[in-house]
C-alpha positions as a Markdown table, in Angstrom:
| # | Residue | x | y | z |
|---|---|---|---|---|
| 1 | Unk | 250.7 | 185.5 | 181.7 |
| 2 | Unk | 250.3 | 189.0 | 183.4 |
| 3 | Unk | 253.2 | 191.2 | 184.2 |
| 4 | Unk | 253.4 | 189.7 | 187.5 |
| 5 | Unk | 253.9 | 186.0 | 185.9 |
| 6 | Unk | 250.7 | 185.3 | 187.4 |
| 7 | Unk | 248.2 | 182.7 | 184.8 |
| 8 | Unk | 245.3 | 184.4 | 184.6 |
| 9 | Unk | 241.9 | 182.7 | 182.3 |
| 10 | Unk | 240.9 | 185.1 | 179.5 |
| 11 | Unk | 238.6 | 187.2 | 180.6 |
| 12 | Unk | 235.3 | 188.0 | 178.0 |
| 13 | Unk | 233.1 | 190.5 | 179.2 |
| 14 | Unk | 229.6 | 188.9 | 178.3 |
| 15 | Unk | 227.7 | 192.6 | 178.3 |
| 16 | Unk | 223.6 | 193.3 | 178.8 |
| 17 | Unk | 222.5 | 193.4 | 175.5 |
| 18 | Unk | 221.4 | 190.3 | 173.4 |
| 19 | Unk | 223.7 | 191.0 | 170.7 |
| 20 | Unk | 226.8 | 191.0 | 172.4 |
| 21 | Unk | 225.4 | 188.2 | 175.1 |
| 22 | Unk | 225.8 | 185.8 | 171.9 |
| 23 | Unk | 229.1 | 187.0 | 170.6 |
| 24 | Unk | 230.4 | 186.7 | 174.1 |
| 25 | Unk | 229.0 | 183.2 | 174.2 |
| 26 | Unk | 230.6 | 182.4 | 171.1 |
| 27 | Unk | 233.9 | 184.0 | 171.9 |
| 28 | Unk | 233.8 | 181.5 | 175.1 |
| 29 | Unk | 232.8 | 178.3 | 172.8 |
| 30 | Unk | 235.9 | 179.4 | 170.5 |
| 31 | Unk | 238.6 | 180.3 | 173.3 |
| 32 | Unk | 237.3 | 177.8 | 175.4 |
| 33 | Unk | 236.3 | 174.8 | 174.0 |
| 34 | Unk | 237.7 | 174.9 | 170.6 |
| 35 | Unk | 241.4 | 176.4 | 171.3 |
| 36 | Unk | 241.6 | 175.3 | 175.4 |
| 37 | Unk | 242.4 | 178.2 | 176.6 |
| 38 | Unk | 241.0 | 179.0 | 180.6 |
| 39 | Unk | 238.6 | 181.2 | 179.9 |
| 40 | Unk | 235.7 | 183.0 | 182.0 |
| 41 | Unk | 232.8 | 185.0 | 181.1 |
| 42 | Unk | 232.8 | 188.4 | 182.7 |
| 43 | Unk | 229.1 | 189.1 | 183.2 |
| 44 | Unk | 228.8 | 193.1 | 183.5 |
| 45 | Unk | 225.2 | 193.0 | 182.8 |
| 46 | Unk | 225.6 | 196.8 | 181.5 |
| 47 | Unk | 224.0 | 198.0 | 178.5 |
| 48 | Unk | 226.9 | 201.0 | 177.9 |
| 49 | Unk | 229.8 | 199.9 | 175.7 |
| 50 | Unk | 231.6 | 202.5 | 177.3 |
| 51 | Unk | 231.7 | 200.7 | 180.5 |
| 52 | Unk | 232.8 | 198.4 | 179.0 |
| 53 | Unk | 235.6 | 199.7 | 177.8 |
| 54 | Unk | 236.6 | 201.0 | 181.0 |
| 55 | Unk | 236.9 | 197.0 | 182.5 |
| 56 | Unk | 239.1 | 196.9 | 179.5 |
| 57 | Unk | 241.3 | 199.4 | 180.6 |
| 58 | Unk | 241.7 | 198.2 | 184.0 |
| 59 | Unk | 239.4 | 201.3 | 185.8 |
| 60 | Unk | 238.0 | 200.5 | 188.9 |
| 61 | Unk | 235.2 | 202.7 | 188.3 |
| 62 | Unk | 233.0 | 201.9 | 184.9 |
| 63 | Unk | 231.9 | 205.4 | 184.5 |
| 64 | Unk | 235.1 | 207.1 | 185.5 |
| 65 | Unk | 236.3 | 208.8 | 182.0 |
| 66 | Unk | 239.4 | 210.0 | 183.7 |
| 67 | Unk | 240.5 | 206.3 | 185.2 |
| 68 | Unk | 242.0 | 207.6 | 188.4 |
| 69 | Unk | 241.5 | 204.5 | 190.0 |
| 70 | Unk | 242.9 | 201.1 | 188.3 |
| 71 | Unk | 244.7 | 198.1 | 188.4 |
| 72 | Unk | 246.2 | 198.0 | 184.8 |
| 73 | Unk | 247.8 | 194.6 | 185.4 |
| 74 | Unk | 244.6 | 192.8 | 186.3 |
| 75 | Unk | 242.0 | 194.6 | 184.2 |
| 76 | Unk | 238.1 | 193.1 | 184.9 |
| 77 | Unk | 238.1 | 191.9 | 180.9 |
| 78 | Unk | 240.7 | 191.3 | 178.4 |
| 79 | Unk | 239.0 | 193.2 | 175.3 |
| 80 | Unk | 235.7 | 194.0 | 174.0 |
| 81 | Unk | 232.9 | 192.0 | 172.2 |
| 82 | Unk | 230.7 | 194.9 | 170.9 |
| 83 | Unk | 231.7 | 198.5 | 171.3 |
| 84 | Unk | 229.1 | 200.7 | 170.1 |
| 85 | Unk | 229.6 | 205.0 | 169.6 |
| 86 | Unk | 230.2 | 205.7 | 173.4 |
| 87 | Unk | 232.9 | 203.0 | 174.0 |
| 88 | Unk | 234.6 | 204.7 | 171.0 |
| 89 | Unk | 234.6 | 208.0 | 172.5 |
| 90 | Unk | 235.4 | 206.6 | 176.0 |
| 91 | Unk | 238.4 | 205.4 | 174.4 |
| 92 | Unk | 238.8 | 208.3 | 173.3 |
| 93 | Unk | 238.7 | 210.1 | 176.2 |
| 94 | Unk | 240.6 | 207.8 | 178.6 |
| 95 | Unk | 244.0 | 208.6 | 179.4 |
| 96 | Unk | 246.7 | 207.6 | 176.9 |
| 97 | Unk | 248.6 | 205.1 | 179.6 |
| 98 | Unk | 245.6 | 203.2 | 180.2 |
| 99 | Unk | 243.5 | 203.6 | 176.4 |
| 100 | Unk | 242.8 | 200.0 | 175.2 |
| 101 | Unk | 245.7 | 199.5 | 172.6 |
| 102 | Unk | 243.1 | 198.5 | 169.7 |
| 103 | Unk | 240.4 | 199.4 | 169.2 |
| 104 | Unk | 238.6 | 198.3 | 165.8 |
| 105 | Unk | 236.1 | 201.0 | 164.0 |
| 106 | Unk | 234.4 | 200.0 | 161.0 |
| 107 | Unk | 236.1 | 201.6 | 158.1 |
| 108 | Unk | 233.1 | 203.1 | 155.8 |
| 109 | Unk | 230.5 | 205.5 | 156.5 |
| 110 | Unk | 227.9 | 204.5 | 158.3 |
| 111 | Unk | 224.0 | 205.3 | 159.0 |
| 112 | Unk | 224.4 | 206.0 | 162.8 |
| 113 | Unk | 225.2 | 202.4 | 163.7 |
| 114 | Unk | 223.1 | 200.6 | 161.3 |
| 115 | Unk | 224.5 | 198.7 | 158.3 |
| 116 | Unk | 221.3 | 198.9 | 155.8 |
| 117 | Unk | 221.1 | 199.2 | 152.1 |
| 118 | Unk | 220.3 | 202.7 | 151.3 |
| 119 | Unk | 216.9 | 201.4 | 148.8 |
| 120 | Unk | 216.5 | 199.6 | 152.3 |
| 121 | Unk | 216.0 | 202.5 | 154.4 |
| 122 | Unk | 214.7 | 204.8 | 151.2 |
| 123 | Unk | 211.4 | 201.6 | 151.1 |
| 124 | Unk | 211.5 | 201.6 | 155.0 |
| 125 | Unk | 211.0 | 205.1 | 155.7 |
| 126 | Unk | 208.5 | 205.5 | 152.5 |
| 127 | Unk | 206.5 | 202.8 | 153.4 |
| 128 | Unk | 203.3 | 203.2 | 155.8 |
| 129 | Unk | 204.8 | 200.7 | 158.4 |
| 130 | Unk | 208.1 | 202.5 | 158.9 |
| 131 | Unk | 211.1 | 200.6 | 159.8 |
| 132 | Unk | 212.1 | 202.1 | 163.5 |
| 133 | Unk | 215.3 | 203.5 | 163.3 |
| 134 | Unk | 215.8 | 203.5 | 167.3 |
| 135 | Unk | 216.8 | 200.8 | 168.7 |
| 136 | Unk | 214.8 | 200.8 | 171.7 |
| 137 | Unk | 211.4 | 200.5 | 169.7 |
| 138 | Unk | 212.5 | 198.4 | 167.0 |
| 139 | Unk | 212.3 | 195.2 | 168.9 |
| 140 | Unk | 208.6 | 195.9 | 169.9 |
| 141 | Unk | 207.0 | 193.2 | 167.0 |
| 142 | Unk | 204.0 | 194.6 | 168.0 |
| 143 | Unk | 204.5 | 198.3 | 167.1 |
| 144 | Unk | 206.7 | 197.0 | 164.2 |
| 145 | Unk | 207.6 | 194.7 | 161.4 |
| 146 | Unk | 210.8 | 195.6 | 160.5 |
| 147 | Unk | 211.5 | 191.8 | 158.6 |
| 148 | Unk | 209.3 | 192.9 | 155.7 |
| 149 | Unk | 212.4 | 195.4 | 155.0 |
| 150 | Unk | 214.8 | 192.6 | 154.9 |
| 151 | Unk | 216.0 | 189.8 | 153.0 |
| 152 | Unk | 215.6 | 186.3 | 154.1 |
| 153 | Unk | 218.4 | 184.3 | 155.1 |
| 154 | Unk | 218.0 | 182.2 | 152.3 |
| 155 | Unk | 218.3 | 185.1 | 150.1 |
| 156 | Unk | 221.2 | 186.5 | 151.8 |
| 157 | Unk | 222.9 | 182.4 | 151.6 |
| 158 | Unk | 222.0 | 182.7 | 147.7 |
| 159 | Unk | 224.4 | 185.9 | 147.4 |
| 160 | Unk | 227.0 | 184.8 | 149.3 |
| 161 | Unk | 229.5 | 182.8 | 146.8 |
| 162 | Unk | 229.6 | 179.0 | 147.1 |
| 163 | Unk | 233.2 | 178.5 | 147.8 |
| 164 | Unk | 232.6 | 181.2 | 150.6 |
| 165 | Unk | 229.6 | 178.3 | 152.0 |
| 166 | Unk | 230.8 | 175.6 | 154.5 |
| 167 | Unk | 227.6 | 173.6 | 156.2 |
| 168 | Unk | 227.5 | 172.6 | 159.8 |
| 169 | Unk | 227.8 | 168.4 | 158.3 |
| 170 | Unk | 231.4 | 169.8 | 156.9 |
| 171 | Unk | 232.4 | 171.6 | 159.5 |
| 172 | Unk | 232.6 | 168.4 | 161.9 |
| 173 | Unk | 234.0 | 166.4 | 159.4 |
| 174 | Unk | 237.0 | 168.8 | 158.6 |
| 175 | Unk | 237.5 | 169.3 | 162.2 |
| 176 | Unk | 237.5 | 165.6 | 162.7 |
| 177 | Unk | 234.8 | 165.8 | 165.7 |
């Protein structure tokens, strides 16, 4: 309910990059299907989190840092998916009456924004094939490999602690459909 009693859907801002286009999916599954809630997908089609976070905080204008122009009540998205190093300093910057009220950074230091083992990127960067640390080459599979760097998933499923392991088949059955 907004502050003018009106029902409004949740609104999830389903953002251009594939990342975040799959979180936002999932959000919608969740909110939507799972829970019932009215929910709509926001599609802003921008690649800048700190757009983003502007819809958030009820600007007008996606690239105004200063937010003269909102509607506060009736913001374009009710919270963010994926906010990456410029939403955080749009936040930031934004004016303290419209500033999303939370705004969750991860809490250990990071390697720009990637979350790699450090005898990762020490093998990566040694190695004679490189792993990309730019984001915008590091999809190219045909300028890199960066999967050699990695661990399977079934490597990753064998560290992860059984009790901490639910499969699909249980899933259903817990959820009783």
């Amino acid at each position: 309910t907004y502050p003018d009693q009106s029902l409004q859907p949740v609104r999830i801002p389903r953002p251009g990059w594939p990342s975040a286009k799959i979180l936002a999916e999932i959000a919608y599954i969740l909110l939507f299907e799972v829970m019932g809630y009215s929910t709509v997908l926001y599609d802003t089609g921008d690649i800048l989190s700190d757009r983003v976070v502007n819809y958030v905080a009820g600007c007008l204008d996606p690239d105004d840092v200063t937010c003269k122009e909102r509607d506060v009540n009736h913001p374009a998205a009710h919270f963010t998916i994926e906010t990456w190093n410029e939403g955080i300093q749009r936040a930031a910057l934004l004016p303290e009456d419209v500033r999303p009220p939370v705004l969750a950074t991860p809490d250990y230091t990071l390697l720009d924004a990637w979350y790699i083992w450090r005898d990762v990127l020490d093998d990566a960067i040694q190695s004679p094939q490189h792993l990309s640390l730019d984001y915008y080459r590091f999809y190219d599979a045909e300028l890199y490999q960066p999967y050699i760097f990695f661990d399977n998933w079934t490597r990753v499923y064998d560290l992860l602690p059984p009790e901490t392991i639910m499969h699909c088949s249980q899933m259903i059955h817990e959820l009783g459909s």
